[in-house]
Structures are given as structure tokens and as C-alpha cells.
C-alpha positions in Angstrom: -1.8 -1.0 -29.7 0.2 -3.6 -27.9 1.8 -3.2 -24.4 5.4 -3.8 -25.8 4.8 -0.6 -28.3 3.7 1.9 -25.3 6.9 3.4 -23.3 7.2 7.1 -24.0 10.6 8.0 -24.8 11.3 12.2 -25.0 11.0 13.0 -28.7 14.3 14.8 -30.1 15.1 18.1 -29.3 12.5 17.9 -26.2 14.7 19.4 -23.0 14.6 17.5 -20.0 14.5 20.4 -17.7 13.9 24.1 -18.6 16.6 26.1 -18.5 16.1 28.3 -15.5 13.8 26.9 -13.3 11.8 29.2 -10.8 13.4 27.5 -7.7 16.1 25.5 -7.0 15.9 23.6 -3.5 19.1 21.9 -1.8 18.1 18.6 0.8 20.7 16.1 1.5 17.5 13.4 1.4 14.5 13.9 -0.9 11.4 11.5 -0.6 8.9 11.5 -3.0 5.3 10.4 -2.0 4.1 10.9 2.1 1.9 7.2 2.5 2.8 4.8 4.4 6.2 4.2 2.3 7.1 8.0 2.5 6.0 8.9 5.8 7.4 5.6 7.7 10.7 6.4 6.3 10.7 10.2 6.7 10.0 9.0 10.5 13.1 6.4 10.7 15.4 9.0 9.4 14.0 12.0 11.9 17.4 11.8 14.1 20.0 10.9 11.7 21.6 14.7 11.4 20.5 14.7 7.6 18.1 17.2 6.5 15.3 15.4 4.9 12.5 17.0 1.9 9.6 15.0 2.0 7.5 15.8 -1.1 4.0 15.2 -1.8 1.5 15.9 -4.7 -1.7 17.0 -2.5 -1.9 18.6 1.0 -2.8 18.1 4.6 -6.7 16.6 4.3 -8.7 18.6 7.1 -10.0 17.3 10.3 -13.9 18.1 9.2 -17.3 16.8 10.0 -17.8 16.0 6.4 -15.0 13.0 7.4 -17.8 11.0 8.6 -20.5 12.2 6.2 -20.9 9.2 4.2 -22.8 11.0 1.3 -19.9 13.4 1.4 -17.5 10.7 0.9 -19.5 7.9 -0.9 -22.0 9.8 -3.1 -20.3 13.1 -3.7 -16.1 11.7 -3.5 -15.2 14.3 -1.2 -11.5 13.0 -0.5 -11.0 11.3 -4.1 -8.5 13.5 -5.6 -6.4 11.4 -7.9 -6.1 11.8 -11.6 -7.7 10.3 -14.1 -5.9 6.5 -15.2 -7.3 4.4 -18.4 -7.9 0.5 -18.4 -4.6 -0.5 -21.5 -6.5 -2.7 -23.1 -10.2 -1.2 -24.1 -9.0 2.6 -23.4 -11.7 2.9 -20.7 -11.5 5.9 -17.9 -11.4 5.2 -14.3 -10.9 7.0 -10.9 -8.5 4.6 -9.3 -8.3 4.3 -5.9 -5.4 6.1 -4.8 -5.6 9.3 -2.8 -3.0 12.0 -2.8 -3.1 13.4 0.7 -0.3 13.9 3.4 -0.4 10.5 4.9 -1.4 9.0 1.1 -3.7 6.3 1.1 -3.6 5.6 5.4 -6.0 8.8 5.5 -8.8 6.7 4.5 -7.4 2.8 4.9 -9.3 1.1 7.6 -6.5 0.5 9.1 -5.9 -3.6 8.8 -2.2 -4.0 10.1 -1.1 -7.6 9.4 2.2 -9.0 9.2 2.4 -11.4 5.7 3.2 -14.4 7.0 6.2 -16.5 6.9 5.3 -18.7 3.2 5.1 -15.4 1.7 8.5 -14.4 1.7 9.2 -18.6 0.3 8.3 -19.3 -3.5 5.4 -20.8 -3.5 3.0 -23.4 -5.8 -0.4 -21.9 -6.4 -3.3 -22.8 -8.7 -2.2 -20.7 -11.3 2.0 -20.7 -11.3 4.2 -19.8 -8.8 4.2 -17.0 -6.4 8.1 -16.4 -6.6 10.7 -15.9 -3.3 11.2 -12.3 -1.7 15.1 -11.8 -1.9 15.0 -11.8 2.2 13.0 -13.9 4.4 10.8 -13.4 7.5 13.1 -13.5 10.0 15.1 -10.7 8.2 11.9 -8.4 8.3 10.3 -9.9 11.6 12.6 -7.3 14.4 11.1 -4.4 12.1 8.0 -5.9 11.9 7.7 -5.6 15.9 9.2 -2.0 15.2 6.4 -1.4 12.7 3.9 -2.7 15.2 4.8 0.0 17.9 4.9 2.6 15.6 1.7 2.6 14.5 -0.3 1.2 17.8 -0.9 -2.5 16.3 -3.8 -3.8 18.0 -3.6 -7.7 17.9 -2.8 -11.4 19.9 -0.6 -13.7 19.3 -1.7 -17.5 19.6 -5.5 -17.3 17.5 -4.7 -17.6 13.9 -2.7 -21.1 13.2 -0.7 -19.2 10.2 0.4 -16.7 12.4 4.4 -16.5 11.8 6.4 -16.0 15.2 6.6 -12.8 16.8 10.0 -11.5 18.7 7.7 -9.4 20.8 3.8 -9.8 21.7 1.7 -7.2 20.2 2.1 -3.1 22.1 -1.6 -3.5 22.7 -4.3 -5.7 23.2 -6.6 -6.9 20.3 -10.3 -5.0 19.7 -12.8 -7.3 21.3 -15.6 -8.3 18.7 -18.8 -6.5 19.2 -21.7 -8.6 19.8 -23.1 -9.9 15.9 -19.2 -10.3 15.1 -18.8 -12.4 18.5 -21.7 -14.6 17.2 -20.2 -15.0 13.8 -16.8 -16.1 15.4 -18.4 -18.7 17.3 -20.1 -20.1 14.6 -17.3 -20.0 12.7 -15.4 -21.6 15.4 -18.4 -24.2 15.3 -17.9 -25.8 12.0 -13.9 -26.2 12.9 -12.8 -23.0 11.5 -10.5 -20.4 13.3 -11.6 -17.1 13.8 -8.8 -14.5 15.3 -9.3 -10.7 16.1 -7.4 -9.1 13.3 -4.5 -6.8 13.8 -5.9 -3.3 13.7 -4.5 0.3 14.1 -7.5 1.3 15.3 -8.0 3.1 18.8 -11.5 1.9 19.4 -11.3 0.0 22.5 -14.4 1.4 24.1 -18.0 2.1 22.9 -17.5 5.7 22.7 -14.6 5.8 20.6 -15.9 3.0 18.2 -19.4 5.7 17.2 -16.5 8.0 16.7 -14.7 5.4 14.1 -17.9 3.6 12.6 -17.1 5.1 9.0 -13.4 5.1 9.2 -13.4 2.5 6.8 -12.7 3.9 3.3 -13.3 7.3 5.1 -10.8 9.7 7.2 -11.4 9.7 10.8 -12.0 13.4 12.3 -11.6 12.3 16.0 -7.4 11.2 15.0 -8.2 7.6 16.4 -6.5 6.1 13.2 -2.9 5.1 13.2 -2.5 7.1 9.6 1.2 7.8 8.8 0.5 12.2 8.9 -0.7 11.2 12.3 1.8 8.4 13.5 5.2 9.2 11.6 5.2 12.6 9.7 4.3 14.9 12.3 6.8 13.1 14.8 9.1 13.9 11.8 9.0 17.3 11.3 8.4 17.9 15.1 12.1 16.6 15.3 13.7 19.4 13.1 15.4 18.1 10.5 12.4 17.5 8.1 10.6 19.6 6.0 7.2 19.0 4.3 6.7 19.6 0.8 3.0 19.9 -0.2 0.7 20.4 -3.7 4.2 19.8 -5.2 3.8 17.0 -8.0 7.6 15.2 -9.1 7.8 15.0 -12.6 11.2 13.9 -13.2 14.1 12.7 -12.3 17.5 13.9 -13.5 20.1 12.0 -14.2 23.7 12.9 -13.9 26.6 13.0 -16.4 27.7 9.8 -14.9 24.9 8.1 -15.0 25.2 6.2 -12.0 23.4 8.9 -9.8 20.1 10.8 -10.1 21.3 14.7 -9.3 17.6 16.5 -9.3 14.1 16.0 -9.9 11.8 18.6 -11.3 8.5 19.1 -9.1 5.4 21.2 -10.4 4.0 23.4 -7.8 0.9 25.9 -9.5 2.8 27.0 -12.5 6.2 27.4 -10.8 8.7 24.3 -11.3 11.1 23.6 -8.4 14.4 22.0 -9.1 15.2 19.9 -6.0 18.9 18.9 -5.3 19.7 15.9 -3.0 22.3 13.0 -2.3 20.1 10.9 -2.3 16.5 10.3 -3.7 13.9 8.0 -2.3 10.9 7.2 -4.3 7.3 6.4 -2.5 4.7 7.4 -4.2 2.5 4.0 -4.7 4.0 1.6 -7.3 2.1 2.6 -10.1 2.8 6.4 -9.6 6.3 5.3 -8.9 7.1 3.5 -12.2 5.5 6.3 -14.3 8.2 8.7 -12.8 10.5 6.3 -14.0 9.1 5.8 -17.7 8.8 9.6 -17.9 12.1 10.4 -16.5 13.2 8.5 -19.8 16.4 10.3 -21.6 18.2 9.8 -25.1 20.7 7.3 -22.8 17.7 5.6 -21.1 14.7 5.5 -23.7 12.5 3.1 -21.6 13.2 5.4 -18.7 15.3 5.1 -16.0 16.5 2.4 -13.5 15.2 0.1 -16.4 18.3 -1.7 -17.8 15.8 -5.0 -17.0 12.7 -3.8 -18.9 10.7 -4.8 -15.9 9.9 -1.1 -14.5 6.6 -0.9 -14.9 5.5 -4.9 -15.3 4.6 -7.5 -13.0 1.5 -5.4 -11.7 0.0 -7.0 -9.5 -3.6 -6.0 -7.1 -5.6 -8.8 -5.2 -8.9 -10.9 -6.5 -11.4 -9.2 -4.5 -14.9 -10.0 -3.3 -17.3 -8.2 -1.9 -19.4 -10.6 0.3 -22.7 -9.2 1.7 -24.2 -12.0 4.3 -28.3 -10.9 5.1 -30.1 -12.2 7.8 -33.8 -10.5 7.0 -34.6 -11.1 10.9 -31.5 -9.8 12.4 -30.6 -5.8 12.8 -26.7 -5.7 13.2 -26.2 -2.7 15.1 -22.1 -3.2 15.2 -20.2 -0.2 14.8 -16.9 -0.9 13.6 -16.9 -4.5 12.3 -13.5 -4.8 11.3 -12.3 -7.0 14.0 -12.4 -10.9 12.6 -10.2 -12.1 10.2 -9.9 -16.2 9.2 -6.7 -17.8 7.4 -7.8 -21.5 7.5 -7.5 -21.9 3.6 -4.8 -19.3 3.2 -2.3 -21.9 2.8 -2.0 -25.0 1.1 -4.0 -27.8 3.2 -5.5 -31.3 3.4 -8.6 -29.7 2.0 -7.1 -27.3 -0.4 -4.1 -28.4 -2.6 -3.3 -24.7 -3.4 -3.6 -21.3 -1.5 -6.8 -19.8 -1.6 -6.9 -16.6 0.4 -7.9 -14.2 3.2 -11.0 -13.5 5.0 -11.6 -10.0 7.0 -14.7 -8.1 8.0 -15.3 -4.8 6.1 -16.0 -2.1 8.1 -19.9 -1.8 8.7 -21.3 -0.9 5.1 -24.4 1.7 5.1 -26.8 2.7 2.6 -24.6 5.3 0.9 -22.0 2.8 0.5 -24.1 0.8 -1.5 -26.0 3.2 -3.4 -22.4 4.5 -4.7 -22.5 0.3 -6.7 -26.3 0.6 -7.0 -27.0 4.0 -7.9 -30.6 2.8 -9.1 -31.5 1.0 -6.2 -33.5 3.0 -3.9 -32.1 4.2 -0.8 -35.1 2.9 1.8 -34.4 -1.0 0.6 -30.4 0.0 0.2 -30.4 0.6 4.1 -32.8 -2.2 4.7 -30.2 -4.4 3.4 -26.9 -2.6 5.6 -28.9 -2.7 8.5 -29.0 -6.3 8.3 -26.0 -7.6 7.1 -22.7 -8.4 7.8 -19.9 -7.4 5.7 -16.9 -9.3 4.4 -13.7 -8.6 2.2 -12.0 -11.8 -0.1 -8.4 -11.6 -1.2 -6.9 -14.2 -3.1 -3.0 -13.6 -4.3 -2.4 -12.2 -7.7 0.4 -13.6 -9.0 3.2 -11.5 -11.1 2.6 -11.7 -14.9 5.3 -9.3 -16.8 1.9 -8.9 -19.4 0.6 -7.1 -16.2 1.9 -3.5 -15.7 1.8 0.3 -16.2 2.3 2.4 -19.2 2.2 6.0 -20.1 0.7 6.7 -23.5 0.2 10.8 -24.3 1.5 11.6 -20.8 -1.5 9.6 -18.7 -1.2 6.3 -17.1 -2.7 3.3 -18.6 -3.1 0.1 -16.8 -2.7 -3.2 -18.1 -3.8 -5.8 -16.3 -5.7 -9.3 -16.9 -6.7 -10.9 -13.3 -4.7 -14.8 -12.9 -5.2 -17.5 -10.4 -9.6 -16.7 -10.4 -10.4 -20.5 -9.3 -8.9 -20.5 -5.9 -10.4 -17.0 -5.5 -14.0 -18.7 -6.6 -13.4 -21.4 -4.5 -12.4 -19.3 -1.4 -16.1 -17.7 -2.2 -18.1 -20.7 -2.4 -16.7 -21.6 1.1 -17.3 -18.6 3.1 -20.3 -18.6 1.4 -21.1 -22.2 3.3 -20.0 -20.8 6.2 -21.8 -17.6 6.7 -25.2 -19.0 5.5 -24.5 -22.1 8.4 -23.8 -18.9 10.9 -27.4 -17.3 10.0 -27.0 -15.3 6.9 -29.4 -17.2 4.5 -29.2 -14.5 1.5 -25.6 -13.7 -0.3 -24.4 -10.6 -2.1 -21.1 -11.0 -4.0 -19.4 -8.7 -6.2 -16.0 -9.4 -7.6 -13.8 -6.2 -7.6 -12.3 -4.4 -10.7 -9.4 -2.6 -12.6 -10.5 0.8 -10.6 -10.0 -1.2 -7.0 -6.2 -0.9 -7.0 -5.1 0.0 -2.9 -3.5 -3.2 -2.8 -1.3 -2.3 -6.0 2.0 -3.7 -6.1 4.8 -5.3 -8.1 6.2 -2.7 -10.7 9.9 -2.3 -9.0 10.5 -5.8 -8.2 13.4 -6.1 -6.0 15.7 -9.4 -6.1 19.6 -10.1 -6.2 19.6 -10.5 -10.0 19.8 -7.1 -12.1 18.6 -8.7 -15.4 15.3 -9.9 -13.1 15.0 -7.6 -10.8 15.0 -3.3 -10.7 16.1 -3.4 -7.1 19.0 -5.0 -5.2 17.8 -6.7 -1.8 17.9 -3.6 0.2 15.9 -2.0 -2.3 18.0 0.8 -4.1 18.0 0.5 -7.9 21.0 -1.8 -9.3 21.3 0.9 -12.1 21.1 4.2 -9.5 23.4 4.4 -6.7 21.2 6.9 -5.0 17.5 6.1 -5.7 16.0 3.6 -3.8 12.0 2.9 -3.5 9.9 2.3 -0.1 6.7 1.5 -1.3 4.7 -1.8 -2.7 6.4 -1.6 -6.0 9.4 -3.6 -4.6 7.1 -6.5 -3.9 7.9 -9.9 -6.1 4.5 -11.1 -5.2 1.0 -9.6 -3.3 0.8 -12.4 -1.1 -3.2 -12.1 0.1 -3.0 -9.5 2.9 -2.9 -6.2 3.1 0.3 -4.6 2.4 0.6 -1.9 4.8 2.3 -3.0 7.5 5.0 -4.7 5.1 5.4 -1.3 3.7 6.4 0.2 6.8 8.5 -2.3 8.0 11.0 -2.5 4.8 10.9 1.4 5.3 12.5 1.0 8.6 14.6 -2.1 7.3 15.4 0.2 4.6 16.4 3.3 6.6 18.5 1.3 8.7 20.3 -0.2 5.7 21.0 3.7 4.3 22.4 4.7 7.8 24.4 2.1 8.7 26.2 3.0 5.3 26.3 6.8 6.3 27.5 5.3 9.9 30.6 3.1 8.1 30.9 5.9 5.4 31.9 8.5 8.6 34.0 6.1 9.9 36.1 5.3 7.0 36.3 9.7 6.8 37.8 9.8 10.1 40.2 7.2 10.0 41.7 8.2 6.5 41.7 11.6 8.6 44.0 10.4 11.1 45.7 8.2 8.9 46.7 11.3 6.9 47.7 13.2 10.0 50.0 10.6 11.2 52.0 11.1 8.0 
């Protein structure tokens, strides 16, 4: 089976909705998926006077002592609820790393808040082809950037990392101070001529008593509510307002089109064994970019075979995730007693330089790995020399940028989401190892752990919605609404023309809120035009 042969298209006769659903639900805004996407814009639209639906497929994860139970989470998957997805090319099963919770994936992100700096938004030469140009720049995202920033409680400073792009506005709070093996490691770093900065964090862990109550917040939910997660930071400041209502254990199945096929006029949501017809004027879609393309290749229809909002046959391709390592630095000597590591970060190499003709990538501290961690990659190794090795080690994360390949993408065969994807641009990423690997064993860490991550490692995921000013290249227009919808538009990483080599979170929020403010400024000129045709017509 090839990739090109795989788009399900409804077999004849098969209705695209049944013919009396079990309830029909009128919203004049429906989004669909509560993450960071979902949630950011259900918060920018709180006071507009629309009534808002957001939708999501799981339910509110509970505030437990089991959050911080790292067998719980690591050994037994706890939290991991999403279905099952299969690797395209050998037909392999894996549990991807997607979470379906209010909040989506920011219930268990560790909460790295970066802003992508200014070269990724440019098109841009790497080892491997071209990282192509965002269809707006910087300085159109940077005021919602700094809006982004308060929203969630950014912890960072201005001034340490060389590639950091300008900032309107310094950061709302002050960076989180390295603990003391991290301090140590900046310095050395900052020894052999590198530049260490304190990474921007949505983490409130500013004193020692709040960072025991975060040390497994990585990967993990955080029962003391000291992450900025978007349930925590956007969605209940949403609903608290009044005119938004939460959805939950409601799955979005399709999307109807209308008659004039210019406009979706429904989707159909699962909830138990009831289906829910929801009604709205408009329809925003945020649901992670690989769940958000399969709505679109299963909401395909007689009219629109390869599914919807995919006049360019790109719905679905140009999937991209990050090369990732992860880099395990022992020092047999040393017990590293930090609690939440996941304060350094270091750019030197991430763009183009005098000792690196191409991009190579991002390094940033994983939070503090423990024995369970590990065991869940080494289930054979025994857990005594498992935690002999976390209690001693230093923890890093790799990202290199994977650049968009339209081989690369989503698929749905028999009603389950395959992946395709073949990993690009490896050197840089090997090269970007072999240096930090220089650099940690010159800052004490003599023995090195490295493992490359895989299909299953897909946070980072993003790509499948490309937006851009060209319909035949693109699925969405600049401002993100599909060129073939008038009144679907999607908020999450699929819109992303490359992954740049940062984590995408606080991107996604801030084109929410660019988003958002794009969609009500139209609603804003819309009432206008209303009330002067009113008293236009009342003169006469």
C-alpha cells in the first residue's frame, strides 16, 4: 500500500449523518479540541458577546496524589488515554503521545514557553533543504507573543540567549534561578564560550518548597496547580466569564458541509452512544494537527472525496515532529539532588554560524529523570542500578528542525490513523549530539546515554494544515481560516509551514490570540456595516 492510495472517501450510499440525531445543540462558535490551541482561543473570545461551545474528547484530569506518582504515570500510564495510531509504512501499533484531557497536552507538558525566534518565520537553508517562510513574520506575531507571555505566567530574561528576537515588553516575571548542579553546568558551559540562558518556563517554582511540589511535573500533571496548563490559565477564566460552555467526553466526528459548499453548518460529536448534532456560525478546529486533519479526511463527501478543506491535496501532508535525543550525562561521583531541572536552555548552534554552515538545533534540560522514568525504556534493567544512574545524572533534551516533506503526513485506513513519516535533516541533529556531548563530558559528566526519539514521540507534531497566501500550496489563508471554508479556521500546530527547533506552545497560543483578534475585528466591521445600512435605509 502506498501513501497516495490511502484517503478514505464514504463508500456510496453511506449517510453522512443519521437521520435524527439524539441532540441537536445551537452555539454561535464551536471549537473543537481544549489544548493549548482550543483553550487559548476559548479564553480570547470570553467577552466578545458570542456564545462559545468548546468541545473536547476526554474530561477534566483530577487533581490526585497519583499526579506525582511516577510508577502511576511511568510504569502503569495512568494519564495516557489516547487511541491507538499505526506507524504507515510497516503497520506497527503505537500509543502516541497525545493526551485527551481538558487542557490537552499542557496537563502534562513541562511547561517550556519559548518564543520561535525571528529566522523562523524567514525561509531558511538547512542541511537537508529549505525550511520554507511563515506567511507573517515576527513582528506580526511578537505584540501577541508578549500577550501570550502574560497569559500564561512566562517566566524568563531578556538579554542571555544571543538568538533571542526582540521583545515589546520584558518578560511578566522573573526567570527560575538554576538550582545548584544546573548552576555548575551553566558555568561550565559558559567556560568553553558557550551561552547558557535560564529558559522561559510556565512554571511557578520560585522557591524550594514549591519546586518538591513540581519535581515530576515534567511529562506528569501537577496536583499543587503550579503549572501554567491552558484548563488552569484560559478555560476556567473562560467559562467563569459566562458566555462559554464546556463540552466534555464528546469526540467530533464530522464536519458537515452546507449545500453551498462554502460553509461547514454542523459537526456530528459522539458522546456514549448518543450523537450530538452541533450548529454554529462558525467552526474552529484545535484538536492537535494530526487529530485535526483526520476530521478533515473523514468529513470526506461525494463533492469532496479526499475530504474537506482539501482542494490543495495537502490536508494531511507535510507532517512534521522534531529529531530528538535523549542525552543522559553521569558523573559516578556526583549525587544531583536538583528538583526541577528544567531551567537551562543553550541556542549557540541553533542558527547558521562560523562554526556551523547549517542550523543545527536546541538544547534544554529535561525535567529531573528518576528510576521509573527509565525503567519505562529499560524495562529489563533493574530498578537499584536504574536509580543509581538518575541519582547521578543530568538530563538533557535535543531538537533539531524537521523539515516539511509532503511524503510525511497522516492517513486514515479502516477508520484508524496511520502515520507516515520518514525523519530528514539527521546530520545536523548528529552533529548537534556529538557537541553537547563535548560539552557535558568537559563540565564533569564523563559517561553518556543517548537515545534518539521515535514515531511514538509526537508532542511536537505539526504541519498537516499548512497555512500560506497561495490556495494551491497552502490549506489556510494567512489568518488561518481554510481558503475552501468560509467558516472553519484551525488554532493548533497544523497551520505551521515548518517546526522550527522549539517547542511549539507558546506559538500556538499566540496565533490563537492573533487569530481571535482577526475573527473579531471582522464581527466588529461586520456590525458596523449592519448599522450604517440601518440608518442608511431609515433616511430613505
Amino acid at each position: 500500500m502506498s501513501w497516495e492510495t490511502i484517503d478514505e472517501a464514504p463508500r456510496p450510499g453511506t449517510p453522512l449523518e443519521p437521520a435524527s440525531p439524539d441532540e441537536v445543540v445551537r452555539t454561535d462558535i464551536a471549537i473543537i479540541g481544549s489544548g493549548m490551541g482550543g483553550g487559548t482561543m476559548a479564553y480570547a473570545l470570553k467577552d466578545s458577546g458570542a456564545k462559545v461551545l468548546l468541545i473536547e474528547r476526554g474530561h477534566r484530569l483530577p487533581a490526585e496524589p497519583e499526579n506525582s506518582d511516577l510508577d502511576e504515570v511511568y510504569l502503569k500510564g495512568r494519564y495516557k488515554n489516547a487511541d491507538t495510531w499505526f506507524n504507515g509504512r510497516t503497520g506497527e501499533s503505537f500509543k502516541p503521545g497525545v493526551y485527551y484531557w481538558v487542557g490537552g497536552n499542557t496537563k502534562v507538558y513541562g511547561a517550556c514557553l519559548p518564543r520561535f525566534r525571528a529566522s523562523d518565520f524567514e525561509e531558511t537553508q538547512h542541511a537537508e533543504g529549505v525550511s520554507p517562510a511563515w506567511p507573517f513574520s515576527y513582528a506580526d506575531l511578537e505584540p501577541y507573543y508578549t500577550q501570550a507571555e502574560k497569559l500564561f505566567q512566562v517566566r524568563g530574561q531578556i538579554g542571555e540567549d544571543p538568538t533571542e528576537p526582540p521583545h515589546s515588553e520584558a518578560y511578566p516575571y522573573p526567570a527560575l534561578d538554576h538550582e545548584p548542579a544546573i548552576q555548575d553546568l551553566a558555568e561550565s558551559l559558559r567556560s568553553q564560550g558557550l551561552h547558557p540562558f535560564r529558559m522561559a518556563n510556565g512554571l511557578d517554582a520560585d522557591t524550594p518548597e514549591k519546586r518538591a511540589l513540581c519535581a515530576t511535573s515534567d511529562g506528569a500533571p501537577n496536583e499543587a496547580g503550579l503549572k501554567s496548563d491552558a484548563e488552569k490559565i484560559a478555560i476556567n477564566p473562560a467559562l467563569e466569564a459566562g458566555n462559554t460552555t464546556l463540552m466534555t467526553d464528546t469526540e467530533v466526528i464530522r464536519l458537515i458541509p452546507g449545500p453551498d459548499g462554502r460553509t461547514i453548518v454542523a459537526a456530528l460529536a459522539r458522546c456514549d452512544d448518543r450523537i450530538i448534532r452541533i450548529e454554529a456560525d462558525k467552526f474552529i478546529l484545535a484538536a492537535g494537527a494530526v487529530n485535526s486533519a483526520a476530521l478533515l479526511l473523514r468529513s470526506a463527501t461525494k463533492e469532496h472525496p479526499h475530504g474537506l478543506a482539501n482542494s490543495s491535496g495537502l490536508v494531511g501532508r507535510n507532517y512534521m515532529v522534531h529529531n530528538s535525543t535523549f542525552f543522559i550525562g553521569i558523573n559516578p561521583f556526583k549525587i544531583n539532588r536538583t528538583r526541577w531541572q528544567k531551567t537551562l536552555g543553550l541556542n549557540d548552534w541553533y542558527e547558521a554560524g562560523p562554526t556551523n554552515p547549517y542550523p543545527l538545533g536546541n538544547l534544554q534540560m529535561l525535567g529531573k529523570l528518576r528510576a521509573s522514568m527509565l525503567k519505562m525504556a529499560r524495562a529489563w534493567a533493574p530498578t537499584p542500578i536504574l536509580k543509581a544512574i538518575s541519582d547521578r545524572s543530568i538530563d538533557i533534551y535535543l531538537t533539531t528542525e524537521d523539515l516539511p516533506r509532503r511524503s510525511n503526513g497522516v492517513s486514515i485506513v479502516n477508520g484508524k490513523i496511520h502515520i507516515w513519516w520518514v525523519p530528514n535533516n539527521l546530520e545536523p541533529h548528529a552533529e548537534l549530539v556529538r557537541r553537547v556531548r563535548r560539552a557535558v563530558r568537559k563540565a564533569g559528566y564523563p559517561v553518556i546515554f543517548t537515545q534518539r526519539m521515535g514515531i511514538e514521540t509526537n508532542s511536537h507534531q505539526c504541519g498537516t494544515a499548512v497555512a500560506g497566501h497561495d490556495p494551491d500550496s497552502s490549506v489556510l489563508n494567512p489568518g488561518c481560516r481554510t481558503h475552501d471554508l468560509d467558516n472553519l479556521w484551525i488554532v493548533d500546530s497544523s497551520f505551521f509551514p515548518s517546526s522550527a527547533a522549539l517547542n511549539p506552545a507558546l506559538t500556538i497560543a499566540a496565533n490563537a490570540l492573533r487569530v481571535a483578534a482577526g475573527i473579531l475585528g471582522e464581527n466588529t466591521q461586520r456590525t458596523v456595516h449592519v448599522r450604517q445600512q440601518r440608518k442608511s435605509s431609515t433616511r430613505r
